[in-house]
C-alpha positions as CSV (number, residue, x, y, z in Angstrom):
1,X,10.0,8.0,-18.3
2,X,12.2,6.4,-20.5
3,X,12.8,2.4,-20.2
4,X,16.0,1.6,-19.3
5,X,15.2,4.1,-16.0
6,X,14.8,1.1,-13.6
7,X,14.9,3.0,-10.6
8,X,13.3,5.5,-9.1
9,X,16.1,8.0,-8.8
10,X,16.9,7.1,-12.6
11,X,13.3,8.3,-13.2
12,X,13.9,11.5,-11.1
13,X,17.2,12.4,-12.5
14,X,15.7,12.1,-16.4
15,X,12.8,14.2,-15.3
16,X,15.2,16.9,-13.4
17,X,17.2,17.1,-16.5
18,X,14.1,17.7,-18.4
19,X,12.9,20.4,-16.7
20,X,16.6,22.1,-17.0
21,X,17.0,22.7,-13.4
22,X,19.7,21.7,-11.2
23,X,20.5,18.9,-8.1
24,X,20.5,22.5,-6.0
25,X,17.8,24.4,-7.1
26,X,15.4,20.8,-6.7
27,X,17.1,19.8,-3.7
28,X,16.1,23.2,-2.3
29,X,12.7,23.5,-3.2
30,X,12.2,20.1,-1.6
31,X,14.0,20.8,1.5
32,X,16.8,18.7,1.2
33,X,20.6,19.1,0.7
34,X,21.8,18.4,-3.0
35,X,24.1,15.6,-1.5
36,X,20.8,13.5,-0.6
37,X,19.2,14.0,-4.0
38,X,22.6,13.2,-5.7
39,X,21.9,9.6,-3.5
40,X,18.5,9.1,-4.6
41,X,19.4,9.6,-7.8
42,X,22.6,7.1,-7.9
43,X,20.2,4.6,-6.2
44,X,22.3,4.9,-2.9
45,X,19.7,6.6,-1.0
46,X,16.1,4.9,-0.9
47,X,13.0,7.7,-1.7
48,X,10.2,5.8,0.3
49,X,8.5,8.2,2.5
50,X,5.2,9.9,1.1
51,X,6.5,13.3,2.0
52,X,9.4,13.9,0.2
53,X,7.8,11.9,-3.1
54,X,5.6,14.6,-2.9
55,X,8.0,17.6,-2.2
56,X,10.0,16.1,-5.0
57,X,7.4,16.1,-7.1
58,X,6.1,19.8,-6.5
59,X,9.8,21.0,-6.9
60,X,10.0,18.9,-10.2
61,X,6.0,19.7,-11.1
62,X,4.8,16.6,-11.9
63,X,2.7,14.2,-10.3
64,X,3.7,12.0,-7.1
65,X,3.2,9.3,-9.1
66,X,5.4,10.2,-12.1
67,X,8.4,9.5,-9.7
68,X,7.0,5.6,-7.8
69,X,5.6,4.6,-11.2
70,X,7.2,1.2,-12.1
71,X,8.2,1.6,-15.8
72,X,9.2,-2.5,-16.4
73,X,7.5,-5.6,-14.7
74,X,9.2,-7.2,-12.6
75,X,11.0,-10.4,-13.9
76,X,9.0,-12.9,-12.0
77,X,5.5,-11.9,-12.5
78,X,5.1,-11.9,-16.2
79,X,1.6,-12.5,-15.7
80,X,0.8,-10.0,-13.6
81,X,0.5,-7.4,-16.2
82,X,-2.1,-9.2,-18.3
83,X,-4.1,-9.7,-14.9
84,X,-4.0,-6.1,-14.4
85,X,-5.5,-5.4,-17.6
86,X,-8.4,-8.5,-17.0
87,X,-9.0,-5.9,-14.1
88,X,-8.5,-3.2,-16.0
89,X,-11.3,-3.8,-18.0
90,X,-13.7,-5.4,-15.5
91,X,-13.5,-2.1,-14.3
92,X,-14.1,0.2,-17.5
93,X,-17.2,-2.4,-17.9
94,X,-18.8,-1.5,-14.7
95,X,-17.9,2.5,-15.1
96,X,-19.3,2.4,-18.6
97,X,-22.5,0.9,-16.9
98,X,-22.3,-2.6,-19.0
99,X,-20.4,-5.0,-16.3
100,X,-21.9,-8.1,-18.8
101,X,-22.1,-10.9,-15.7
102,X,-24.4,-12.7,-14.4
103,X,-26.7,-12.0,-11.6
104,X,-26.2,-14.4,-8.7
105,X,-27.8,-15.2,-4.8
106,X,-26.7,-12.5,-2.6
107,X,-25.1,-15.3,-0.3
108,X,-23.0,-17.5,-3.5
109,X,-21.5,-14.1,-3.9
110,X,-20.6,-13.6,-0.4
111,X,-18.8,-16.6,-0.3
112,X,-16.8,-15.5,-3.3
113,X,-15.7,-12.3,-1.7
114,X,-14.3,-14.4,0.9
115,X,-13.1,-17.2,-0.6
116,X,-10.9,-13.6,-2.6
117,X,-10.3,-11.8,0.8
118,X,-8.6,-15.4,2.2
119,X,-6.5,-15.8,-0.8
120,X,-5.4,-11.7,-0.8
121,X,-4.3,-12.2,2.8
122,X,-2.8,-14.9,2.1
123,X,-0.4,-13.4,-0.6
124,X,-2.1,-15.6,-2.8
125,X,-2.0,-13.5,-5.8
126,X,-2.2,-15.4,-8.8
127,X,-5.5,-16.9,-7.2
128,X,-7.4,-13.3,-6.7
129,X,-5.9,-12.4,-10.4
130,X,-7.9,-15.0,-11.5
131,X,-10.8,-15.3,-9.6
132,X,-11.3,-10.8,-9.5
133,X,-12.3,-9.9,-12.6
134,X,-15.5,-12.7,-13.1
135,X,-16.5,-11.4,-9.4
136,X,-16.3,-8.0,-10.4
137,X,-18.7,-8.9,-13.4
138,X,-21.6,-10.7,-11.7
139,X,-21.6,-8.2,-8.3
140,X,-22.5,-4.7,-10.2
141,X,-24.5,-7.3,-12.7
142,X,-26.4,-8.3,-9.9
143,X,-26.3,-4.5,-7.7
144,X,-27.8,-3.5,-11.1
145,X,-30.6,-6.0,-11.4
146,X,-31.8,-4.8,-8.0
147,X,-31.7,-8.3,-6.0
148,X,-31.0,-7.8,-2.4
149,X,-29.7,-5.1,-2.9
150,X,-28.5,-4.2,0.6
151,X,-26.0,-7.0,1.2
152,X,-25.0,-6.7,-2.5
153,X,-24.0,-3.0,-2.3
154,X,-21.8,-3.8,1.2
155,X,-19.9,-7.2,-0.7
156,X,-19.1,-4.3,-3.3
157,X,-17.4,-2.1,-0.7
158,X,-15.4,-4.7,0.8
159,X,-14.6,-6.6,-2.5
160,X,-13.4,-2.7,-4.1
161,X,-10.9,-2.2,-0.8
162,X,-10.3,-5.0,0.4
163,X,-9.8,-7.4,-2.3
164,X,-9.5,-5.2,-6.2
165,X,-7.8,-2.1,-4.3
166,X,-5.6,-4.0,-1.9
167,X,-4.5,-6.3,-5.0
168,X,-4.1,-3.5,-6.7
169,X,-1.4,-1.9,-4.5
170,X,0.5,-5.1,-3.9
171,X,1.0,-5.9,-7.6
172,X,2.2,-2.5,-8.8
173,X,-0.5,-1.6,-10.9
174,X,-1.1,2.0,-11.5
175,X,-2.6,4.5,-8.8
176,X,-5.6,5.4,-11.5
177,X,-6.4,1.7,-11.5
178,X,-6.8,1.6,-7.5
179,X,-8.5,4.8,-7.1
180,X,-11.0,3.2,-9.7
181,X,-11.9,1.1,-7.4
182,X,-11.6,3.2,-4.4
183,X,-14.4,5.4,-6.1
184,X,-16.7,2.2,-6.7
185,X,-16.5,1.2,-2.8
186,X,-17.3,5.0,-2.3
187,X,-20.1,4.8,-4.2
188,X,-21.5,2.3,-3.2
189,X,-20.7,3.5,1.0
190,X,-23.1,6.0,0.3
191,X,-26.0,4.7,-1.7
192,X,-26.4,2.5,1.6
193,X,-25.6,5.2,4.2
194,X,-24.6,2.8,6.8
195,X,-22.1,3.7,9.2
196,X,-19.7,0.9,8.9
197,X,-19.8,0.4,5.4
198,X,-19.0,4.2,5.2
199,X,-16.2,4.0,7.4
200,X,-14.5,1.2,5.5
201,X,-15.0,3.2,2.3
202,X,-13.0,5.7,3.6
203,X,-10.3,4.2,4.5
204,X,-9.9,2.7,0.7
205,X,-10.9,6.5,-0.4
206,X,-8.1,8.0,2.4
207,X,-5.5,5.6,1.4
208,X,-5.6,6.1,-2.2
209,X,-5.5,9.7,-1.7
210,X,-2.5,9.1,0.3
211,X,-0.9,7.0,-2.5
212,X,-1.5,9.8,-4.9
213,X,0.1,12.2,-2.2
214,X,-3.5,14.6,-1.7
215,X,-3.2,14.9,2.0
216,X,-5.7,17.7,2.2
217,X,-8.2,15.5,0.1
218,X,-7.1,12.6,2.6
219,X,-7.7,14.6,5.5
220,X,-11.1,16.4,4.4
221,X,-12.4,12.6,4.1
222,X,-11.1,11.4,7.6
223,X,-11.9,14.2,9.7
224,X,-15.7,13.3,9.7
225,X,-16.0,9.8,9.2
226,X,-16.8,8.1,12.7
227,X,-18.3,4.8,14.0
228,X,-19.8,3.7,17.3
229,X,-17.6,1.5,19.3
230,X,-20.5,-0.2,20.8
231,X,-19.7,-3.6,18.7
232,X,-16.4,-5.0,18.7
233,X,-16.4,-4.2,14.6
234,X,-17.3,-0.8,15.3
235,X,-14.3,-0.7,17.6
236,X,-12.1,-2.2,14.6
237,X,-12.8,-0.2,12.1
238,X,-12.5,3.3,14.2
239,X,-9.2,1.8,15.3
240,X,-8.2,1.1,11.7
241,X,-9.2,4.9,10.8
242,X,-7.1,5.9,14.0
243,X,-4.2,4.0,12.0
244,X,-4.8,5.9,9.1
245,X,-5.2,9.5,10.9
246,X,-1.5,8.5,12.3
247,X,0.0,7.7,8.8
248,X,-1.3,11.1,7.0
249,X,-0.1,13.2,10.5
250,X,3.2,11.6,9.7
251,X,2.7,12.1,6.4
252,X,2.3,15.6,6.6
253,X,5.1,16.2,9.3
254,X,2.0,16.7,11.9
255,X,4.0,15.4,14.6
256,X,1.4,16.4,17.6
257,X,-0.9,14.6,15.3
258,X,0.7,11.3,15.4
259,X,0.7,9.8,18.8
260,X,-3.0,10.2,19.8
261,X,-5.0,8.4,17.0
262,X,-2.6,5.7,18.0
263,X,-3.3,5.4,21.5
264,X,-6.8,5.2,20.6
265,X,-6.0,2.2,18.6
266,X,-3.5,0.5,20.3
267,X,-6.5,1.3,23.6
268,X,-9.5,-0.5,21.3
269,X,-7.0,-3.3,20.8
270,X,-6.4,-4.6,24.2
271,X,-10.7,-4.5,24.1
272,X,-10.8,-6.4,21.0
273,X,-8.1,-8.6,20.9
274,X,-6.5,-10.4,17.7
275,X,-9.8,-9.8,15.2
276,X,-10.3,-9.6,11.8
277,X,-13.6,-7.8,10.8
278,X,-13.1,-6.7,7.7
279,X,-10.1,-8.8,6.9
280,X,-8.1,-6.5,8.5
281,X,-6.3,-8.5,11.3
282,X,-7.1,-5.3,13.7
283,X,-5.3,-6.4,16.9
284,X,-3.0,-5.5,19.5
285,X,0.3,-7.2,16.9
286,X,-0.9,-5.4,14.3
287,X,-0.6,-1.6,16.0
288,X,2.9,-2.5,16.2
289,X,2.9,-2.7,12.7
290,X,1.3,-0.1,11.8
291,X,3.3,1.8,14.5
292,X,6.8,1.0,12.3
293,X,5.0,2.3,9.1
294,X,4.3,5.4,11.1
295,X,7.9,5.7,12.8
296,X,8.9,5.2,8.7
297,X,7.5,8.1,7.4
298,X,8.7,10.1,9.9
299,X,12.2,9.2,9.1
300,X,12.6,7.5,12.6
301,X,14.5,4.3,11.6
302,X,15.9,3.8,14.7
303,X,12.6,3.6,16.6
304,X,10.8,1.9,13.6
305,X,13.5,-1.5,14.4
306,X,13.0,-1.0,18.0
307,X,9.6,-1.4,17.5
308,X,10.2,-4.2,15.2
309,X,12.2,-5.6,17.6
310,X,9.4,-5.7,20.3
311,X,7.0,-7.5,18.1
312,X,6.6,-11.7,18.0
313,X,5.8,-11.8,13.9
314,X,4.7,-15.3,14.4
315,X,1.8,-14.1,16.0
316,X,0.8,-11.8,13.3
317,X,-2.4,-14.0,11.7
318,X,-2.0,-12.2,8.5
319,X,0.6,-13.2,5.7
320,X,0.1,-10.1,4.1
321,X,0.6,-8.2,7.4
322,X,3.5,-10.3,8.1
323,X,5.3,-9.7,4.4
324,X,4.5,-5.9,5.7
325,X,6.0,-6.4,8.7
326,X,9.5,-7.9,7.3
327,X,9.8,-5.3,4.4
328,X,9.5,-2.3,7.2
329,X,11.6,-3.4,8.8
330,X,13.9,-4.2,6.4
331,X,13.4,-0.7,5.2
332,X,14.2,0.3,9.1
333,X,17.4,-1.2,9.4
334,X,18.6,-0.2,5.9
335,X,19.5,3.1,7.5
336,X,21.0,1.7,10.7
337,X,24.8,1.7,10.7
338,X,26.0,-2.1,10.7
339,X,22.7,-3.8,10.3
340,X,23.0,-3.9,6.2
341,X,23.1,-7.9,6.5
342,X,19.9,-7.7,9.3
343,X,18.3,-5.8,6.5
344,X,19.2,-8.1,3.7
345,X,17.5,-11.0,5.6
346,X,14.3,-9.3,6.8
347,X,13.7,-8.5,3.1
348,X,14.3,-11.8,2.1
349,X,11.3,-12.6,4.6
350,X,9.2,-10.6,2.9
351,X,9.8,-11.9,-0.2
352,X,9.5,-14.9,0.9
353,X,5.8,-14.8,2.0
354,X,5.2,-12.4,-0.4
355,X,6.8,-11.6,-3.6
356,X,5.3,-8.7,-5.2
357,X,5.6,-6.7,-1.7
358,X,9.0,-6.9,-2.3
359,X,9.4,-6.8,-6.2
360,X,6.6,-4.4,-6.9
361,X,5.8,-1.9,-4.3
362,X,8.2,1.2,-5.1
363,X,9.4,1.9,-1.1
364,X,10.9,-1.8,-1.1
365,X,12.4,-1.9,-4.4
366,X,14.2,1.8,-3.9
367,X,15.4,0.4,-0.4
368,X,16.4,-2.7,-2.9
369,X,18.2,-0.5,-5.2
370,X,19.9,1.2,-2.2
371,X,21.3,-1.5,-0.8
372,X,22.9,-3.0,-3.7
373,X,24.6,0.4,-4.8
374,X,26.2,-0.3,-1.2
375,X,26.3,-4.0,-1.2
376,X,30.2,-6.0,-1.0
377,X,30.8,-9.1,-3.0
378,X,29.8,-11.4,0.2
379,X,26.8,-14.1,0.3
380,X,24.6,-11.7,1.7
381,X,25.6,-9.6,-1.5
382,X,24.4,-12.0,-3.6
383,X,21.2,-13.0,-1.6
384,X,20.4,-8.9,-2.0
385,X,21.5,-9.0,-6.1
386,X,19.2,-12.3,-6.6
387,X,16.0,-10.1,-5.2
388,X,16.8,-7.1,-7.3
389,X,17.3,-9.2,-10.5
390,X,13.9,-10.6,-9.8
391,X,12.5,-7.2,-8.7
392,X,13.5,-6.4,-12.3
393,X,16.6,-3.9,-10.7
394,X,19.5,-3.5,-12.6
395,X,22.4,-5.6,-10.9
């Protein structure tokens, strides 16, 4: 993709053009009119829902990712980049079988995974850049020295999804990079053959098979993972796979399929109240959230906001849940006649807890690009130019 394509719909357009084929013929293989791919590719129409990336993608025959990939960093991370290659090759090290750490007690190294898990919750970014990579090193230095072995290989899992995959995602870094990591957790999941440890693999597996847009792959590795609900963990974690059955139903425009895995979660909430096993702040606030992301990739906007609207985000424990929740629905009321400025603001939100949600991740910065291509020359106008210019849009 060539540089000065700063959008998405830049991207597409160069890519269309390059295959010779016209705004019809795509727009028709992807099952949309040629008026809504004109939009998405003048930036006035937002391309953030998984399942027209990937019908897009199969009419253009490329990738998913060719058309989310972010081809400049964004203006206020400059460091991100080099982070994501200190991760880069922390990872290389431990595929290549030489992770050159040091080995380390079993429990000094869960209480780095922790101290990393806090900080990515947090939105503290700059603080898991730094501290990833050297905890990448020593934990498959000391999985391969064979010390307590055990609890080593289930701090791997959780470090690979929720800490090196999860970062991975919020910073923009490429999908290869996450599914990396994705692959360790896996790996790891199944030299231990526990149940939980299995089931939180899975989601990191199922997600980044999601990202990539393989909903069969996604599907085949959901549809057998399961976990007892007889401990309030177990009940968090199969509520959290619930979440993600939801997500790939609406995904795949499954619409019988959405509803009942979330039931099932929003029914193991009320058991388990506000929790966090995991670090995944599984509670009764966050199935609203997750219910918005859902009502999103339907193409339900309206719902999504009324959702939104039913939620206290104050109780949401979770920065990084909360950044989630402003930047859905931001994206929500984008589409709602008249809410523009409501829109504006609940991105701002986001950004405000978290910046790379917003500058980053290729949903919010096409709803971004969107809204300036439709944006007056008010203060709200220049609230929404001052986030693209520091999303690294062209304003």
């Amino acid at each position: 993709m060539d540089s000065d394509a700063r959008t998405v719909g830049a991207g597409l357009r160069q890519i269309r053009q390059a295959r010779h084929k016209s705004l019809r013929v795509v727009a028709g293989l992807a099952g949309i009119s040629a008026g809504h791919l004109s939009r998405i590719e003048n930036g006035e129409r937002a391309l953030d829902r998984r399942s027209l990336i990937v019908a897009l993608a199969d009419a253009l025959q490329v990738a998913p990712s060719e058309l989310t990939a972010l081809p400049v960093p964004a203006t206020t991370e400059g460091g991100t980049d080099t982070a994501v290659d200190a991760v880069r090759l922390a990872l290389l090290a431990v595929v290549t079988g030489l992770p050159g750490g040091a080995a380390r007690d079993a429990g000094v190294l869960q209480a780095r995974v922790a101290d990393v898990l806090d900080a990515q919750q947090a939105c503290r970014h700059d603080t898991v850049a730094a501290a990833l990579p050297g905890l990448i090193y020593d934990l498959h230095t000391t999985l391969a020295s064979g010390r307590q072995t055990a609890q080593v290989l289930r701090l791997v899992t959780l470090l690979h999804v929720q800490g090196t995959q999860a970062w991975l995602r919020d910073v923009g870094a490429p999908l290869d990079l996450a599914w990396q990591a994705a692959t360790l957790s896996q790996q790891a999941a199944d030299r231990l053959a526990d149940p939980q440890t299995r089931a939180l693999a899975t989601f990191g597996t199922a997600h980044g098979l999601l990202a990539a847009g393989a909903f069969d792959l996604a599907r085949a590795q959901l549809e057998p993972a399961a976990v007892s609900t007889a401990t309030v963990e177990g009940m968090q974690l199969t509520g959290i796979l619930a979440f993600t059955r939801s997500l790939l139903a609406a995904a795949e425009g499954n619409g019988d399929d959405v509803t009942a895995p979330l039931q099932t979660a929003s029914e193991l909430a009320e058991r388990t109240g506000e929790a966090n096993a995991y670090w995944f702040g599984f509670g009764p606030t966050n199935v609203g959230v997750w219910r918005m992301a859902v009502q999103l990739e339907t193409g339900d906007y309206a719902r999504a906001a009324a959702v939104a609207e039913g939620i206290d985000p104050s109780r949401i424990p979770s920065p990084q849940r909360r950044a989630a929740y402003w930047a859905d629905y931001g994206r929500a009321l984008t589409r709602i006649r008249g809410r523009r400025d409501d829109a504006v603001w609940a991105l701002r939100r986001a950004e405000l807890i978290s910046p790379a949600r917003v500058h980053r991740h290729p949903f919010t910065r096409q709803v971004l690009a969107e809204l300036v291509a439709r944006s007056r020359r008010d203060a709200v106008g220049r609230e929404l130019r001052g986030m693209a210019y520091r999303a690294g849009l062209p304003v």
